[in-house]
DOZANU-287651 format. One record per residue (C-alpha): residue number from 0; residue in three letters; x negated, y negated, z negated. Coordinates in Angstrom, 3 decimals. Example, Ala and Ser with C-alpha at 12.3 -4.5 7.8 and 13.67 -1.06 7.14 Angstrom:
 num residuo       px       py       pz
   0     ala  -12.300    4.500   -7.800
   1     ser  -13.670    1.060   -7.140
//
This chain:
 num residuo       px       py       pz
   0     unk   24.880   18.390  -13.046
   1     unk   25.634   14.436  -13.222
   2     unk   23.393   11.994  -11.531
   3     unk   21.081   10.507  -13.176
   4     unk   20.300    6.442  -13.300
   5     unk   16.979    5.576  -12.902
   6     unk   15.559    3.063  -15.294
   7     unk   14.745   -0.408  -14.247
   8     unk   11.105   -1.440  -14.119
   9     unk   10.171    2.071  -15.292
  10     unk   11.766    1.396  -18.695
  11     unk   13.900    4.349  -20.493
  12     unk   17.443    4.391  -21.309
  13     unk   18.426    3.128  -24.463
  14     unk   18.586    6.072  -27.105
  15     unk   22.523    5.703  -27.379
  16     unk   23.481    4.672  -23.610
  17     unk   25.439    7.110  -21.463
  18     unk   21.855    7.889  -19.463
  19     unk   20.078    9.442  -22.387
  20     unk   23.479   10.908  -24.073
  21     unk   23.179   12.885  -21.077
  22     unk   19.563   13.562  -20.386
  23     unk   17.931   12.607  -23.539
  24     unk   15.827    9.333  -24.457
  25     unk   12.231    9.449  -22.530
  26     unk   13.912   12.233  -20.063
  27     unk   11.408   12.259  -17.346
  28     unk   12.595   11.920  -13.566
  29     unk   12.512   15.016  -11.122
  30     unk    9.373   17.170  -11.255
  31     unk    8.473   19.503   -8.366
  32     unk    6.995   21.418  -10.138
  33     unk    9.668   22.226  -12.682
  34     unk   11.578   24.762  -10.402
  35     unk   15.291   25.010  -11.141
  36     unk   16.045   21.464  -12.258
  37     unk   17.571   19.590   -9.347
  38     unk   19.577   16.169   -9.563
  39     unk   22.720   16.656   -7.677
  40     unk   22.553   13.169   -5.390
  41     unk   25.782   11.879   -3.151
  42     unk   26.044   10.868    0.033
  43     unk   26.008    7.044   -1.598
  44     unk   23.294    7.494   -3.571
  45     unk   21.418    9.223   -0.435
  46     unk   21.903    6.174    1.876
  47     unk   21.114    3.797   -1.053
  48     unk   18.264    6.151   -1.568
  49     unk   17.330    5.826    2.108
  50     unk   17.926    2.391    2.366
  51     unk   14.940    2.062   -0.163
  52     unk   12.717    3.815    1.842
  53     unk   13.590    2.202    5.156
  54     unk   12.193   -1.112    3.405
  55     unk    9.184    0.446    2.903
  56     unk    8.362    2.458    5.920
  57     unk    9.172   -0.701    7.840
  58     unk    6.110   -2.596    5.783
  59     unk    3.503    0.625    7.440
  60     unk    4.300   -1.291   10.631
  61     unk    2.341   -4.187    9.240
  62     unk   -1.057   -2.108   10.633
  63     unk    0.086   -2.061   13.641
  64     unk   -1.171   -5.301   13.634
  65     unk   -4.694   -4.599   13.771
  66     unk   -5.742   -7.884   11.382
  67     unk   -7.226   -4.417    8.552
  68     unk   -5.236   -6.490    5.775
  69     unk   -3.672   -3.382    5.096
  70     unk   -5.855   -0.299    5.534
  71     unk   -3.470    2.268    7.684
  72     unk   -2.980    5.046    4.797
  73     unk   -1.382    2.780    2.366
  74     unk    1.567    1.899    3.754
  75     unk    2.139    5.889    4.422
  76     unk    1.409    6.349    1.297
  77     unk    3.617    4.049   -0.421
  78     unk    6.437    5.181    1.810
  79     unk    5.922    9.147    0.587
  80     unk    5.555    8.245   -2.945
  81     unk    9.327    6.729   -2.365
  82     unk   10.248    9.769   -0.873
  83     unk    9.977   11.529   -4.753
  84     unk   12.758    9.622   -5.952
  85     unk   14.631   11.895   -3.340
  86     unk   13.233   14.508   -5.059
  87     unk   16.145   17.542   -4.342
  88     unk   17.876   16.143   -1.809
  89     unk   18.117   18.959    1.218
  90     unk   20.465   19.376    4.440
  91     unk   22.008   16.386    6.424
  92     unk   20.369   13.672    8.279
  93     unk   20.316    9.953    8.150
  94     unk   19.400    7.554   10.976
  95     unk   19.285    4.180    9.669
  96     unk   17.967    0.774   11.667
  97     unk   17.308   -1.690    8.937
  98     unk   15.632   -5.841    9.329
  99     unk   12.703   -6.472    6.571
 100     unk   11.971   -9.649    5.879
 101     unk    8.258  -10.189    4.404
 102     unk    5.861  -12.663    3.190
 103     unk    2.424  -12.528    2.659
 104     unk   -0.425  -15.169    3.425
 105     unk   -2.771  -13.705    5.795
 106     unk    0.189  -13.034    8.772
 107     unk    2.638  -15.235    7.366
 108     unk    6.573  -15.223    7.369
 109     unk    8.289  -12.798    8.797
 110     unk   10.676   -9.478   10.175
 111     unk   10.479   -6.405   10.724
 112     unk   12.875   -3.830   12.208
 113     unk   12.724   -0.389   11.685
 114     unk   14.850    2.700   12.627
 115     unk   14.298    5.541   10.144
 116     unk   15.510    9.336   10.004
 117     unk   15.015   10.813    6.832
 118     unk   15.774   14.820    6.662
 119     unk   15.026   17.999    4.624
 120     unk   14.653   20.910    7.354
 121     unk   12.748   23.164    4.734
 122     unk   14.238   22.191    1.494
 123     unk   11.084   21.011   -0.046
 124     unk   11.122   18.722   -2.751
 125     unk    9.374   16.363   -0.719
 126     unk   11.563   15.209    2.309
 127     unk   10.275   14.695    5.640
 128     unk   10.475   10.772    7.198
 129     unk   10.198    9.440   10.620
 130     unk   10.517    6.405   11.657
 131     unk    9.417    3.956   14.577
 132     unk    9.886   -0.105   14.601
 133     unk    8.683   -3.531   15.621
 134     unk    7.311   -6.572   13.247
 135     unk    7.070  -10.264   14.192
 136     unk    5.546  -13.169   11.679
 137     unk    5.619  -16.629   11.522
 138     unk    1.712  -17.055   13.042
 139     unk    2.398  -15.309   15.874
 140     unk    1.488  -11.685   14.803
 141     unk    3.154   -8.396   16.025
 142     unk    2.761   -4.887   16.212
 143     unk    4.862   -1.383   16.837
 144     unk    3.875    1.751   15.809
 145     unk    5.533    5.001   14.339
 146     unk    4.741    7.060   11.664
 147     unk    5.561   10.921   10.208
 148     unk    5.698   12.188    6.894
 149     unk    6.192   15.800    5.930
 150     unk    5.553   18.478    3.298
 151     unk    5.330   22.237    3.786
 152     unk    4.937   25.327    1.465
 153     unk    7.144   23.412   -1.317
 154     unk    4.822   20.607   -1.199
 155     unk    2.207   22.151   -1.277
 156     unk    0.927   20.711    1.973
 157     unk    1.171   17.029    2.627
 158     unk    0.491   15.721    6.110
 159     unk    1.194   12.193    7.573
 160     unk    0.435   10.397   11.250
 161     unk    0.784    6.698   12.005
 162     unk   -0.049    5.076   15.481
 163     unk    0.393    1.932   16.463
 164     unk   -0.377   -0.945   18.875
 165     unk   -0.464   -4.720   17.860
 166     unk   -1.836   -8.447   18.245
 167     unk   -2.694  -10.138   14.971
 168     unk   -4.003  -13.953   14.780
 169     unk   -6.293  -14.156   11.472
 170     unk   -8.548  -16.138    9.962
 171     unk  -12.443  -15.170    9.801
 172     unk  -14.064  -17.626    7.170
 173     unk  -17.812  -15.505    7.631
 174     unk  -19.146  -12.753    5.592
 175     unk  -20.472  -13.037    1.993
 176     unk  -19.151  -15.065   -1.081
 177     unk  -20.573  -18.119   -0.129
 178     unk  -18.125  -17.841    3.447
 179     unk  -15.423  -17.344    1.802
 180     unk  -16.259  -20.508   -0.968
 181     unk  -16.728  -23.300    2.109
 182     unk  -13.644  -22.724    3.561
 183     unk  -13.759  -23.127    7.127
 184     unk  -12.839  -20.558    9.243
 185     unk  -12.148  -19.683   13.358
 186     unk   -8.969  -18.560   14.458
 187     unk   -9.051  -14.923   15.378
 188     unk   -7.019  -13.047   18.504
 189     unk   -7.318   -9.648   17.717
 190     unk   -5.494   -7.039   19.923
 191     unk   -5.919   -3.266   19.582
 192     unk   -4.356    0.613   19.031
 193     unk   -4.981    2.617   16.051
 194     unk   -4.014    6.044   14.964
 195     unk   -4.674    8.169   11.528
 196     unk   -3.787   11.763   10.733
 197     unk   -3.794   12.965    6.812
 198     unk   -3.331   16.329    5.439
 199     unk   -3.876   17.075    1.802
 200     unk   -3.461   20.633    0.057
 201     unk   -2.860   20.751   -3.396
 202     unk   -5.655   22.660   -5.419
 203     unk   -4.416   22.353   -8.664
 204     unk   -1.354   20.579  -10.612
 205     unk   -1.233   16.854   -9.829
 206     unk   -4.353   17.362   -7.373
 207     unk   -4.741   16.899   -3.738
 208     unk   -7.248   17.057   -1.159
 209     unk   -7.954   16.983    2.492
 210     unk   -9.284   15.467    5.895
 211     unk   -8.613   12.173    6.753
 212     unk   -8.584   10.792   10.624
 213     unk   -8.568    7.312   11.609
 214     unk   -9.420    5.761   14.968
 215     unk   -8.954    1.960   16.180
 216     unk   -9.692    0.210   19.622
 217     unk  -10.036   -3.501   18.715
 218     unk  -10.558   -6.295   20.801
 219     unk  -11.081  -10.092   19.245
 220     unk  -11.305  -13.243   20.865
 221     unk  -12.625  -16.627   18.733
 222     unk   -9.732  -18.961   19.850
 223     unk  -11.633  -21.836   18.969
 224     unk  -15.627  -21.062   20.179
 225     unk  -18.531  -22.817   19.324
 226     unk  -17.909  -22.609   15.486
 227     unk  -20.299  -25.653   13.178
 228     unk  -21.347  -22.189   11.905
 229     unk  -23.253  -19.777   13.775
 230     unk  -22.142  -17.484   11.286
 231     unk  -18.689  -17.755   12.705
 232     unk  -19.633  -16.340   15.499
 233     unk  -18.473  -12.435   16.581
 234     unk  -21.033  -10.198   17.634
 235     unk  -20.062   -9.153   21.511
 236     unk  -20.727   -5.772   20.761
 237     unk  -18.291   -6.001   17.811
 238     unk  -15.673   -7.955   19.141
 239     unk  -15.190   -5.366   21.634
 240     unk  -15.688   -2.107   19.541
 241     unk  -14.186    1.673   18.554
 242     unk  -13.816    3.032   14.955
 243     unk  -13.514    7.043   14.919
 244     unk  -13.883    7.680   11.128
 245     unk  -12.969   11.162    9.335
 246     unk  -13.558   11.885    5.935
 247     unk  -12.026   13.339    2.466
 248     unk   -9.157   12.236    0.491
 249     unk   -8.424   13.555   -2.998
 250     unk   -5.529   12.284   -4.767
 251     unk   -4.992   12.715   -8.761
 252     unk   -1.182   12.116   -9.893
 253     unk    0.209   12.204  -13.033
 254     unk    2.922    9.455  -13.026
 255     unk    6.333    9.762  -14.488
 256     unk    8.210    8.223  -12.069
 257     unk    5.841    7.594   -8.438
 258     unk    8.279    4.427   -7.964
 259     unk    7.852    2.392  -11.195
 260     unk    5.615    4.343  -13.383
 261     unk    6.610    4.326  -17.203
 262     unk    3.473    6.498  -18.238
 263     unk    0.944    8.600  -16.941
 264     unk   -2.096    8.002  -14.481
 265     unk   -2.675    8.105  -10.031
 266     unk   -6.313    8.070   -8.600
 267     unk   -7.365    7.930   -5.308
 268     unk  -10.908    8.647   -3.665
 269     unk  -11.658    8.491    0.086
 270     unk  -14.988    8.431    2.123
 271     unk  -14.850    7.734    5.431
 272     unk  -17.770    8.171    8.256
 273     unk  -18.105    6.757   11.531
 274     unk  -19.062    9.512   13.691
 275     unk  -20.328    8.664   17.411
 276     unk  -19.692   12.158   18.310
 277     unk  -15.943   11.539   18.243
 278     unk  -15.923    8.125   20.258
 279     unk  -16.944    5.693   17.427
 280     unk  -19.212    2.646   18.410
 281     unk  -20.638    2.929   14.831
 282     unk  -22.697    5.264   12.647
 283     unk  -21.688    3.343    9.142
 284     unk  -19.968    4.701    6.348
 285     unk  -16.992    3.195    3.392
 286     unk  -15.772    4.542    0.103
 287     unk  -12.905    3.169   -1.504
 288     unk  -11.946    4.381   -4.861
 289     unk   -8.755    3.402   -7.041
 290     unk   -6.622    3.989   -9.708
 291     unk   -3.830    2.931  -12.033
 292     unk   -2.931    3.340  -15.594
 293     unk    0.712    3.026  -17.094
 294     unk    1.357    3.194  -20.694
 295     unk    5.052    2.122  -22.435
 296     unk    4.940   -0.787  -24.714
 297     unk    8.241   -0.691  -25.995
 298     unk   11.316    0.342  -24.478
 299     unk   11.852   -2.368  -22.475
 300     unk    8.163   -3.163  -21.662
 301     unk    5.763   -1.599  -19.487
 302     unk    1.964   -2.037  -19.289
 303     unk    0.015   -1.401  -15.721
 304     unk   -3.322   -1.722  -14.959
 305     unk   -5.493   -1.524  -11.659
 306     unk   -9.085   -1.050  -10.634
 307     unk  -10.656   -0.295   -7.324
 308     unk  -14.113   -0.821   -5.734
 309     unk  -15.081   -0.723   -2.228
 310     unk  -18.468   -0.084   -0.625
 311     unk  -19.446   -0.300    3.178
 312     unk  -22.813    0.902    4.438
 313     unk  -25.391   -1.303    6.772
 314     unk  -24.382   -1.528   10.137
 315     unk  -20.450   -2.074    9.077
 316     unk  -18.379   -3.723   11.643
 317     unk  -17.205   -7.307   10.521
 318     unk  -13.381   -5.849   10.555
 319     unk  -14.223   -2.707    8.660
 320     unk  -16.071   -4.511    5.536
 321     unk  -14.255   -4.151    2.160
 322     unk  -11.704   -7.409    2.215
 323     unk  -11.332   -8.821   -0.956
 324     unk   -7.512   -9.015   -1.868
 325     unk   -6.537   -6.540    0.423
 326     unk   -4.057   -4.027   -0.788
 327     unk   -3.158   -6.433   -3.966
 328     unk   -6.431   -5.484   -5.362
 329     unk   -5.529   -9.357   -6.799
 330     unk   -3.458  -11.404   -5.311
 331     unk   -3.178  -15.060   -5.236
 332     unk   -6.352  -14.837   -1.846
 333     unk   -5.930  -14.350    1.512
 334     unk   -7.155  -10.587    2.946
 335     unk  -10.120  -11.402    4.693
 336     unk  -11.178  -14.698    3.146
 337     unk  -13.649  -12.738    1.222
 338     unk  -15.207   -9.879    2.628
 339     unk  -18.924   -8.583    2.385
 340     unk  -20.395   -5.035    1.743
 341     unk  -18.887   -4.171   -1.714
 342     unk  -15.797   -5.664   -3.426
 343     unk  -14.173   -4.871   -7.062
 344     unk  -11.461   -5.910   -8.995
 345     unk   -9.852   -5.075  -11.753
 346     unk   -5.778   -6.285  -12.973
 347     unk   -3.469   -5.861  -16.373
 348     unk    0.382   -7.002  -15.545
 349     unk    3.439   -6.852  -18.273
 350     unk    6.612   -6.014  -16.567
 351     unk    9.542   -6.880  -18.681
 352     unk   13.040   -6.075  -17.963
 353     unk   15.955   -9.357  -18.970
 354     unk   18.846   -8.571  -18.523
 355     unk   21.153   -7.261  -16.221
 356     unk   19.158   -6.109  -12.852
 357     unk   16.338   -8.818  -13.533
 358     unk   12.551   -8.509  -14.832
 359     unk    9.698  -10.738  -14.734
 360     unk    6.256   -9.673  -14.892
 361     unk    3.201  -11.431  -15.776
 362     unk   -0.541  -10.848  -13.919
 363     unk   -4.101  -11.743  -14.070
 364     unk   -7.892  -10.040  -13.274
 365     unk  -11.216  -10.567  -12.094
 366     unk  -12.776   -9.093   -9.245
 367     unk  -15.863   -9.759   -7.210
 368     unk  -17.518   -9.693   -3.902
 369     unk  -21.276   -8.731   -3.241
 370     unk  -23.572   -7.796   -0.504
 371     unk  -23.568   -3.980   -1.387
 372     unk  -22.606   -1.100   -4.108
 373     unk  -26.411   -1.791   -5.156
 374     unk  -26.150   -5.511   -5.851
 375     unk  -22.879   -5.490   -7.936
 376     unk  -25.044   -7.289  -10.165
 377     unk  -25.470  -10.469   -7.789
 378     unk  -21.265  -10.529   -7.649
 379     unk  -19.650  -13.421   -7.065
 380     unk  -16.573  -13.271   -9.764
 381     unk  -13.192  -14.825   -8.374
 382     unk  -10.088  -14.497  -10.620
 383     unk   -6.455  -14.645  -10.280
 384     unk   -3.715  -15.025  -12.200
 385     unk    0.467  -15.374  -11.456
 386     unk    4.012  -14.428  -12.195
 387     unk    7.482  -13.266  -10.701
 388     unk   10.469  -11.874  -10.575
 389     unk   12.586   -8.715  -10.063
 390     unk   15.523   -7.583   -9.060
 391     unk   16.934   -4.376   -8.465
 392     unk   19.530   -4.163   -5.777
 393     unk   21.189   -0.730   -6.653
 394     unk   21.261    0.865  -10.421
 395     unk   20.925    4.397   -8.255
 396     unk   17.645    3.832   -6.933
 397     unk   13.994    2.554   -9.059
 398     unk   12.973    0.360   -6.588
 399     unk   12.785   -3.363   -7.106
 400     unk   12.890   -6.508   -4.867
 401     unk    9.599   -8.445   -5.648
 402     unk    8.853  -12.399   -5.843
 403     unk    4.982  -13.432   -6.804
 404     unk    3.411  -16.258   -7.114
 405     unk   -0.471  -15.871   -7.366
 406     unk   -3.231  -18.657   -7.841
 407     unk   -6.962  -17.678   -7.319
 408     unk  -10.277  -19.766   -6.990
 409     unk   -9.278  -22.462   -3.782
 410     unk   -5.868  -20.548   -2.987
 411     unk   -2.208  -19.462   -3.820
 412     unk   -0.228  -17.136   -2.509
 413     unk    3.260  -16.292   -2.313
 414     unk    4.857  -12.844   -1.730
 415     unk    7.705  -11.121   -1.136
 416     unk    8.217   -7.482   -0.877
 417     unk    9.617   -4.297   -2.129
 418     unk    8.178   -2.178   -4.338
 419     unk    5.577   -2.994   -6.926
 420     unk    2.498   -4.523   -6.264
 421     unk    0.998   -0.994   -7.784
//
């Protein structure tokens, strides 16, 4: 069977180039679940392939830095999604050490390096990927961890593991709205280990569920005490603190392509409890809940859209709140500068392909930060809007280089990274 090329910013083939003459215009990419239809990939395309995915496993080392701009499934997550486009791929192994630069504006500038092996032992259709490696920004940040992702049963079990140890320096502007709006801020040393453990089962097509486990030491020190605020100031018995949290995950995916999504829908739904029983200083509780449309609107334009909402219970540890921006909820703010009880937001981007290996895309939304899930109505609205540019570096592989440029209420943003925003 030939190889397939992947379309560029999820956009089919045109109806008379060599792609669809041989698949057909619209063909979808590699189903699991569609037993007996298997791309044949080369050892090229496999380290291209891999290559990819060491880009973004190395961003999951970003947690390791305990700063919570990046909660520590995501990065997991994004990094086993990737593994789909290596759908069939079974037998041989590839070690691969790989820099990273990144840009974002809560840690800055900077590099990471990861080592990645990426191998098939059970010839699932999901491939198994570990990896370990070190990140360093621009504001003095860093953090090492190592992560594990695997399926079992032909993917019918999903289980991944990240743990990691880091020192972030962040910026704590208060809590509520009205924080975030005056603008000052204390410089934040935050030092700590965190771990989480994930295994989902699928119950039925496109569905999975399953315990989550996530556990951080933190320890944060105001560099600059004293704040004109008292609000600024940490809570001793938070600044020194333990998060044990397990909960449920269920996952709904229906996406043609997991690495830029033509059509079709994802979901995501977790609840997470601090339980004191398993070593947390806390008894609170957060839901986070998720999800992204993608419809075609012509062949060589692709709408996406985004909403999530976050709620944290009383009793919420200043690092644990929902952070608006975080995850590029919206971009164009800084993770953090925002955060209170509940947070939503809600995104539409075009992304266009040129010409050649280039696309632009277009963004904007409105979100909001409030006190709780119950006062949604007292939300303080903050919107964003931007721009940027695409490029993909192989024709083999559906993953793009990405440039933004976001502006929101008092801020701007730039960022650089691989892989779409969502």
């Amino acid at each position: 069977m030939e190889r397939r090329d992947r379309p560029f910013l999820g956009v089919s083939p045109a109806p008379n180039s060599r792609v669809s003459r041989i698949w057909g215009a619209g063909a979808r990419p590699y189903d699991p679940d569609m037993p007996g239809i298997r791309p044949e990939v080369t050892m090229g395309t496999r380290c291209t392939i891999c290559s990819r995915l060491v880009a973004i496993a190395g961003l999951a080392l970003l947690w390791a830095a305990p700063a919570r701009a990046y909660p520590p499934d995501e990065p997991v997550k994004e990094m086993s999604e990737n593994a789909k486009a290596a759908g069939a791929m079974a037998g041989g192994h590839d070690l691969l050490v790989v820099p990273i630069p990144l840009s974002n504006p809560t840690l800055g500038s900077g590099l990471t390096l990861a080592g990645v092996m990426f191998y098939n032992p059970n010839q699932s259709p999901e491939p198994w990927i570990t990896g370990v490696g070190v990140m360093k920004t621009s504001n003095g940040s860093w953090g090492a961890g190592a992560f594990h992702s695997m399926s079992l049963d032909h993917d019918r079990f999903r289980i991944t593991g990240f743990a990691g140890y880091g020192n972030a320096n962040i910026k704590f502007y208060g809590i509520g709205p009205h924080a975030g709006d005056r603008g000052v801020s204390v410089k934040l040393d935050e030092k700590g280990a965190g771990a989480m453990l994930q295994a989902q089962m699928r119950i039925v097509k496109n569905v999975y569920i399953g315990p989550r486990y996530q556990f951080l030491d933190l320890k944060t020190t105001i560099k600059n005490p004293n704040p004109i605020f008292p609000d600024l100031n940490i809570p001793p018995f938070e600044a020194d603190s333990k998060l044990s949290q397990i909960g449920p995950v269920l996952t709904y995916d229906r996406r043609d392509n997991s690495l830029n999504p033509r059509n079709g829908e994802l979901f995501n739904i977790q609840w997470m409890f601090n339980v004191k029983a398993l070593g947390s200083d806390f008894s609170s509780d957060k839901i986070t809940i998720a999800g992204n449309v993608y419809r075609p609107l012509s062949k060589t334009t692709v709408l996406a859209l985004h909403a999530s909402v976050c709620g944290a219970s009383k009793g919420t540890p200043f690092y644990d709140l929902c952070l608006y921006g975080m995850n590029n909820d919206l971009r164009g703010y800084e993770a953090g500068r925002y955060r209170d009880g509940a947070t939503w937001a809600a995104q539409a981007e075009i992304r266009q392909h040129l010409f050649w290996r280039i696309g632009a895309v277009v963004f904007g939304g409105v979100g909001g930060v409030s006190p709780s899930l119950g006062h949604l109505t007292d939300t303080k609205f903050l919107p964003a809007g931007g721009g940027g540019l695409r490029f993909q570096p192989s024709r083999k592989t559906n993953v793009n280089l990405r440039l933004d440029f976001a502006v929101g209420k008092h801020s701007n943003a730039l960022y650089f990274s691989i892989a779409e925003a969502f």
